[in-house]
VEXMI-403117 format. One record per residue (C-alpha): x, y, z; residue in three letters. Coordinates in steps of 0.2 Angstrom, whole numbers, plus 5000, padded with zeros to 4 digits. Last residue first. Example, Ala and Ser with C-alpha at 12.3 -4.5 7.8 and 13.67 -1.06 7.14 Angstrom:
BEGIN
PT,5068,4995,5036,Ser
PT,5062,4978,5039,Ala
This chain:
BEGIN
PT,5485,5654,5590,Unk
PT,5468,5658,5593,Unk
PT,5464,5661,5578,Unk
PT,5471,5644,5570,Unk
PT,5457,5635,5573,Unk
PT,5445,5647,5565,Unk
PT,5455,5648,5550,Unk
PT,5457,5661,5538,Unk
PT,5469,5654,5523,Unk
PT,5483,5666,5523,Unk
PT,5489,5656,5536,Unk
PT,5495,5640,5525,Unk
PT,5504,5651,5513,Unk
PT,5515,5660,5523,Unk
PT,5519,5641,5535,Unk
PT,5524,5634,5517,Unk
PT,5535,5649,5514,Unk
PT,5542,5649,5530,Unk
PT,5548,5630,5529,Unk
PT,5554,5634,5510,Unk
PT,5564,5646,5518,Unk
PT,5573,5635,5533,Unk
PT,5575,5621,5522,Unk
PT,5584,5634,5510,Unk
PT,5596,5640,5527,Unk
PT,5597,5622,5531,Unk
PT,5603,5617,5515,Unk
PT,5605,5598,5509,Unk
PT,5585,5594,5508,Unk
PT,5584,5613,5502,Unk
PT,5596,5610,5488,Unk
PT,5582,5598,5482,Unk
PT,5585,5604,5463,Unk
PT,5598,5617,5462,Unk
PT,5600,5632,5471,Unk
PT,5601,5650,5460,Unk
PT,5592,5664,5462,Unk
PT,5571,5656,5470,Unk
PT,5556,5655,5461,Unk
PT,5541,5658,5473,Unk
PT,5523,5660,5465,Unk
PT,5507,5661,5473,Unk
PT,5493,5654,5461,Unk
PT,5474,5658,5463,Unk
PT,5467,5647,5450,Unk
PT,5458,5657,5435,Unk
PT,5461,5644,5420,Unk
PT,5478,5657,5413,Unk
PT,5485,5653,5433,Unk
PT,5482,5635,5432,Unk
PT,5496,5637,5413,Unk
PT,5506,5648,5423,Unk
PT,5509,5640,5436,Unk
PT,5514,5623,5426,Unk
PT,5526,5633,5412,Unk
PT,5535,5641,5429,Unk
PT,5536,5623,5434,Unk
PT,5542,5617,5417,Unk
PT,5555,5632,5416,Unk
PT,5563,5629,5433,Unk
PT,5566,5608,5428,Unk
PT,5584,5611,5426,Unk
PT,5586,5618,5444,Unk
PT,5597,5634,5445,Unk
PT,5583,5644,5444,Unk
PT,5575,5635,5460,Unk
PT,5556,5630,5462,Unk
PT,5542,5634,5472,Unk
PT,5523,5634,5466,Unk
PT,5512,5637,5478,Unk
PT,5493,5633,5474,Unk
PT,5475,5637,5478,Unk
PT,5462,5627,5475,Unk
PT,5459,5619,5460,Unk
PT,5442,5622,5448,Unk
PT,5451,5629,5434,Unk
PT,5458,5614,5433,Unk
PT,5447,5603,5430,Unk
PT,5440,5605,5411,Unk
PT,5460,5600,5405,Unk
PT,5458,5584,5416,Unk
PT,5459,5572,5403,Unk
PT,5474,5574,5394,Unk
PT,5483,5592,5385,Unk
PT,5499,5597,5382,Unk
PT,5504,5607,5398,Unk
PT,5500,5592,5410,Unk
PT,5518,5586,5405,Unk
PT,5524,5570,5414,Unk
PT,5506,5564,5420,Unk
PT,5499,5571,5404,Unk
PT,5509,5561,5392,Unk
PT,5521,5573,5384,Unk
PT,5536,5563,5389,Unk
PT,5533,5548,5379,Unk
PT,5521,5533,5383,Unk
PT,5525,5516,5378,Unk
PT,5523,5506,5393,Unk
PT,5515,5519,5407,Unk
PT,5527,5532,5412,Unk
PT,5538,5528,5427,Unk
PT,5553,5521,5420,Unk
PT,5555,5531,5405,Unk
PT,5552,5543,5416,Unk
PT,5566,5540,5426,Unk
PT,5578,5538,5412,Unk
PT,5575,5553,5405,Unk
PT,5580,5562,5418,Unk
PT,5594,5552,5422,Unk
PT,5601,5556,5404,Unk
PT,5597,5573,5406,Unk
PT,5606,5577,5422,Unk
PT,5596,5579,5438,Unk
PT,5605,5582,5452,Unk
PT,5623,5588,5446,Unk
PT,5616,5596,5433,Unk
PT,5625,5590,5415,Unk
PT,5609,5595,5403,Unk
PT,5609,5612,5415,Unk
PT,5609,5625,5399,Unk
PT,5598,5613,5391,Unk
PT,5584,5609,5404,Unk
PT,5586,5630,5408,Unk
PT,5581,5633,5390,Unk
PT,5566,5619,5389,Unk
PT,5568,5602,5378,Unk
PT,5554,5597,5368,Unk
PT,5547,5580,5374,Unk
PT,5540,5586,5390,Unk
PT,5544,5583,5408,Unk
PT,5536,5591,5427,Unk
PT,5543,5586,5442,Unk
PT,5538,5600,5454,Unk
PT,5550,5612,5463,Unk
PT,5539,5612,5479,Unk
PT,5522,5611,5475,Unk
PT,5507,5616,5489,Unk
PT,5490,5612,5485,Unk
PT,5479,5623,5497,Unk
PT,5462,5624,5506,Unk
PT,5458,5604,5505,Unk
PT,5442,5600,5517,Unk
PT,5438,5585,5523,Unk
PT,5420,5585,5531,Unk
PT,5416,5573,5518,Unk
PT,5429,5571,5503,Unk
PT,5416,5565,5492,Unk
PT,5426,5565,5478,Unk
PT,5423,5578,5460,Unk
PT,5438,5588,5466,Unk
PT,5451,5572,5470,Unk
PT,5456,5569,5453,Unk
PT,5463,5586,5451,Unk
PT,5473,5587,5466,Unk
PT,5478,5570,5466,Unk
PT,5487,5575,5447,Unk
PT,5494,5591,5454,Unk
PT,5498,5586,5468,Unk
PT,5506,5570,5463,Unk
PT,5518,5581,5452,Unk
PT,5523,5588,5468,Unk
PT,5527,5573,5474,Unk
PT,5537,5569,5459,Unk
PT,5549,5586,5462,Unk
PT,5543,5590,5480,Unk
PT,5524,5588,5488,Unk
PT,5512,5595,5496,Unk
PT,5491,5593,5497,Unk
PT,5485,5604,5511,Unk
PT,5469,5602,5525,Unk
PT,5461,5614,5534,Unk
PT,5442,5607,5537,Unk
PT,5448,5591,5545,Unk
PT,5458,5601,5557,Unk
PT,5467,5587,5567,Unk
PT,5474,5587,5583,Unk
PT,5465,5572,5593,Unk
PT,5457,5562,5581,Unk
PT,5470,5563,5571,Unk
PT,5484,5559,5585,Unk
PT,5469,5544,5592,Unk
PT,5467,5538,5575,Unk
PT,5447,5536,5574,Unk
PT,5436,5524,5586,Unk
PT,5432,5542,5594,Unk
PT,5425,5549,5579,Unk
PT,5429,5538,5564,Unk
PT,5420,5553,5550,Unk
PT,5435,5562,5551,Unk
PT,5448,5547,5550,Unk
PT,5437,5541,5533,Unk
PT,5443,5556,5526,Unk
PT,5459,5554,5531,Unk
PT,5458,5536,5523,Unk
PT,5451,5544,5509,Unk
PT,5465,5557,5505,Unk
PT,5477,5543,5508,Unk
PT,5467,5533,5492,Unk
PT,5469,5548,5483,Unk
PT,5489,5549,5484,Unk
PT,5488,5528,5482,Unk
PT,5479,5532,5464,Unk
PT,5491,5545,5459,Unk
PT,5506,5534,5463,Unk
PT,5499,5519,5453,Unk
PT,5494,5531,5437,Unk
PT,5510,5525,5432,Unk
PT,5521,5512,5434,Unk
PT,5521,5498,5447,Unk
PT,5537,5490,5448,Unk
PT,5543,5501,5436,Unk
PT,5539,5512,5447,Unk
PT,5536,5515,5466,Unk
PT,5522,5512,5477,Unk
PT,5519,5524,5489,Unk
PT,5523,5528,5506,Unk
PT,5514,5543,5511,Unk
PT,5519,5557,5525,Unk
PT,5504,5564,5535,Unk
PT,5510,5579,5544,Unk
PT,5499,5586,5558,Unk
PT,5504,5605,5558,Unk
PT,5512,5616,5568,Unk
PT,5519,5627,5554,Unk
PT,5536,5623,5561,Unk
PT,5535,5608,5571,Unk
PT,5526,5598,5560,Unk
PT,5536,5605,5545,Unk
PT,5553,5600,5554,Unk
PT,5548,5582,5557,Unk
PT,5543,5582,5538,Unk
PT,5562,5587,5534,Unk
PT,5568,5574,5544,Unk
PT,5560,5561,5537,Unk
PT,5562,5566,5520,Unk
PT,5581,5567,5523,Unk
PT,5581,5552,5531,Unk
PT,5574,5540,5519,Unk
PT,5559,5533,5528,Unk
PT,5546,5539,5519,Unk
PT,5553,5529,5505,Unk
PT,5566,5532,5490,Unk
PT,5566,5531,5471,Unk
PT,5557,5529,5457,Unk
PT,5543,5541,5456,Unk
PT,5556,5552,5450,Unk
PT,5561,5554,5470,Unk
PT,5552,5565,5480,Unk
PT,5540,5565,5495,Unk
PT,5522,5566,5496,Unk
PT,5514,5574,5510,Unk
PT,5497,5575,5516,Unk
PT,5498,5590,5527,Unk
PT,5484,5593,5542,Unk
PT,5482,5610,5548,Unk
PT,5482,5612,5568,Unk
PT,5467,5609,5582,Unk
PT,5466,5622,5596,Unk
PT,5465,5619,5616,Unk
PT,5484,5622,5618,Unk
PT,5495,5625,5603,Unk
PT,5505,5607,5600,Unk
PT,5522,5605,5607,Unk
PT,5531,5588,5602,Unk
PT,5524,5592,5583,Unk
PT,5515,5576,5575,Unk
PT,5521,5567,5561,Unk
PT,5512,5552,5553,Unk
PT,5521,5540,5542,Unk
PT,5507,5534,5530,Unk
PT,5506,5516,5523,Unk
PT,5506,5507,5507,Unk
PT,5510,5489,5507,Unk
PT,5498,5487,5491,Unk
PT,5484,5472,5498,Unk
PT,5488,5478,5515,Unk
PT,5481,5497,5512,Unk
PT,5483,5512,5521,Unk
PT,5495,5506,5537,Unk
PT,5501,5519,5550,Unk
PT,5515,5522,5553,Unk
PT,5523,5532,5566,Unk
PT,5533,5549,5572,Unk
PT,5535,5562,5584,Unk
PT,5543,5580,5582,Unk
PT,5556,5591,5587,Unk
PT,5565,5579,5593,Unk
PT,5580,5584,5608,Unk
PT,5574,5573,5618,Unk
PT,5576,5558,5609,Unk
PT,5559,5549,5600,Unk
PT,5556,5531,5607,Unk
PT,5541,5533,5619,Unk
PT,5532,5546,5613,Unk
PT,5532,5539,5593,Unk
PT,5551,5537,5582,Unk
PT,5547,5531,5566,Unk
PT,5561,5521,5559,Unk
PT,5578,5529,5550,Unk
PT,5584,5525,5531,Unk
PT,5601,5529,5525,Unk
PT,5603,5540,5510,Unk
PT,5608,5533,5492,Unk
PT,5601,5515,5495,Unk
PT,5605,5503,5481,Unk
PT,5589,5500,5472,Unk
PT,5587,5485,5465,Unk
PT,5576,5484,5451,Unk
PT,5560,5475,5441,Unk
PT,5559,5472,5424,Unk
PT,5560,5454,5427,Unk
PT,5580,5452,5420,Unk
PT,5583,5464,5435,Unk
PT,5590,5483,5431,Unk
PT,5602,5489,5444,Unk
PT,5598,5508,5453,Unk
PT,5611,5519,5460,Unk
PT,5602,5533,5450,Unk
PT,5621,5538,5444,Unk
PT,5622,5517,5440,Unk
PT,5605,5518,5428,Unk
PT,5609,5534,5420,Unk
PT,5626,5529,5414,Unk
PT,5633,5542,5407,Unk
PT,5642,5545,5392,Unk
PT,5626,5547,5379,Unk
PT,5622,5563,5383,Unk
PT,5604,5568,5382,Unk
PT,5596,5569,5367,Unk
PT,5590,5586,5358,Unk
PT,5573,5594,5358,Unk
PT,5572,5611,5351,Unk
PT,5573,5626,5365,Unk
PT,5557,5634,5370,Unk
């Protein structure tokens, strides 16, 4: 591993982020992508893929889940569920942000399964563990939707496979998998069942700079300085980038868990700065005896598959790989 060295000092982190620091430690947020409303039955265009709506989690916190369903659903069978986090340093974006939105769409369709898409609150605003603990609190709710019987959510109650559920997320969300995941294997999940934790190019940091966060210090997608920025935004007041939720690799509180997760994929790009963390993150559950499926991709760059469809398109299959290798009585008769 490379020595650690600063990030350049020409850039402004905060304007490439689009972000604007307030005088309350708050910020505004100028929207790098547009955002687009859930589009259920009776509002989707004919040419959708998938339906969409919210569905509120917790009114004291404003979180709420944007649920996916396929248009076609396998007859007389129930599908996987997905609880999905999306990305964005834990700073940016929303469920809504069209990208995400459309990508989760295309995953319904895809694997099919029922794909639960969590708004969560963002730093600095609310720093970490804030994120970890709305990822768990979704994991209840769902929980709670398996239990509801027929006074449950009528798409949930309908199509869901309570005992063939997933945990995915890309760059921060797939740190909340990780850090859900491992907070979630002492809970009472019920008749909820998670088979798989799925994490696509992970956002993983340290202090000590990696080769590849070197050789990339000026990526395009996540330079250095932004990098560091976003952390410095998301970590709790006066932590440094080997706190446990940037970098699990140097120790915290769950170090006794993990040998206890279920399966993971771990996904990334070689052209992405953060490669050598997620190759450090798989092997480091694979050394504590979890059954890891590695897929590191030549070339790309971090969330190239948010911008290419024929990436989209392979991270989709992949996801759909790893979802049927788990036996699933629902899923036979597919």
């Amino acid at each position: 591993m490379a020595d650690s060295a600063p990030p350049s000092a020409s850039m402004d982190a905060y304007k490439s982020l689009g972000l604007v620091p307030n005088p309350d430690g708050s910020l505004t947020r100028r929207s790098l992508s547009p955002s687009v409303p859930a589009a259920d039955e009776t509002a989707a265009a004919d040419t959708a893929v998938a339906f969409s709506k919210d569905v509120l989690l917790n009114p004291a916190t404003g979180t709420f889940l944007r649920l996916y369903r396929p248009r076609v659903v396998p007859p007389n069978t129930k599908i996987p569920v997905v609880l999905h986090f999306h990305g964005g340093g834990f700073v940016l974006f929303s469920v809504s942000t069209m990208p995400f939105h459309e990508s989760c769409c295309s995953i319904a369709a895809k694997i099919p399964a029922l794909v639960l898409s969590l708004e969560y609150r963002l730093a600095p605003e609310h720093r970490l563990p804030a994120a970890y603990e709305d990822a768990v609190e979704a994991v209840m709710w769902v929980r709670s939707q398996a239990a509801a019987g027929v006074g449950g959510e009528p798409w949930l109650r309908e199509y869901a496979d309570f005992s063939d559920c997933y945990l995915m997320g890309s760059s921060a969300g797939g740190n909340m998998v990780y850090h859900a995941g491992v907070r979630l294997l002492d809970a009472d999940l019920g008749a909820v069942k998670i088979q798989g934790l799925i994490l696509n190019e992970a956002y993983f940091g340290g202090v000590k700079r990696t080769e590849s966060e070197l050789r990339l210090a000026d990526d395009k997608i996540v330079p250095l300085p932004a990098n560091d920025l976003l952390w410095l935004l998301a970590l709790p007041e006066g932590a440094d980038r080997d706190h446990e939720y940037s970098n699990p690799m140097a120790g915290g509180s769950h170090q006794e868990k993990i040998g206890r997760l279920q399966k993971c994929l771990v996904r990334g790009y070689c052209g992405d700065p953060l490669v050598d963390r997620q190759r450090m993150f798989a092997e480091m559950v694979e050394a504590r005896g979890v059954h890891v499926v590695t897929k590191f991709v030549d070339g790309g760059h971090h969330g190239v598959e948010l911008f290419d469809p024929s990436q989209a398109e392979a991270l989709y299959n992949d996801v759909k790989d790893f979802i049927h290798s788990t036996p699933s009585t629902s899923r036979s008769a597919m």
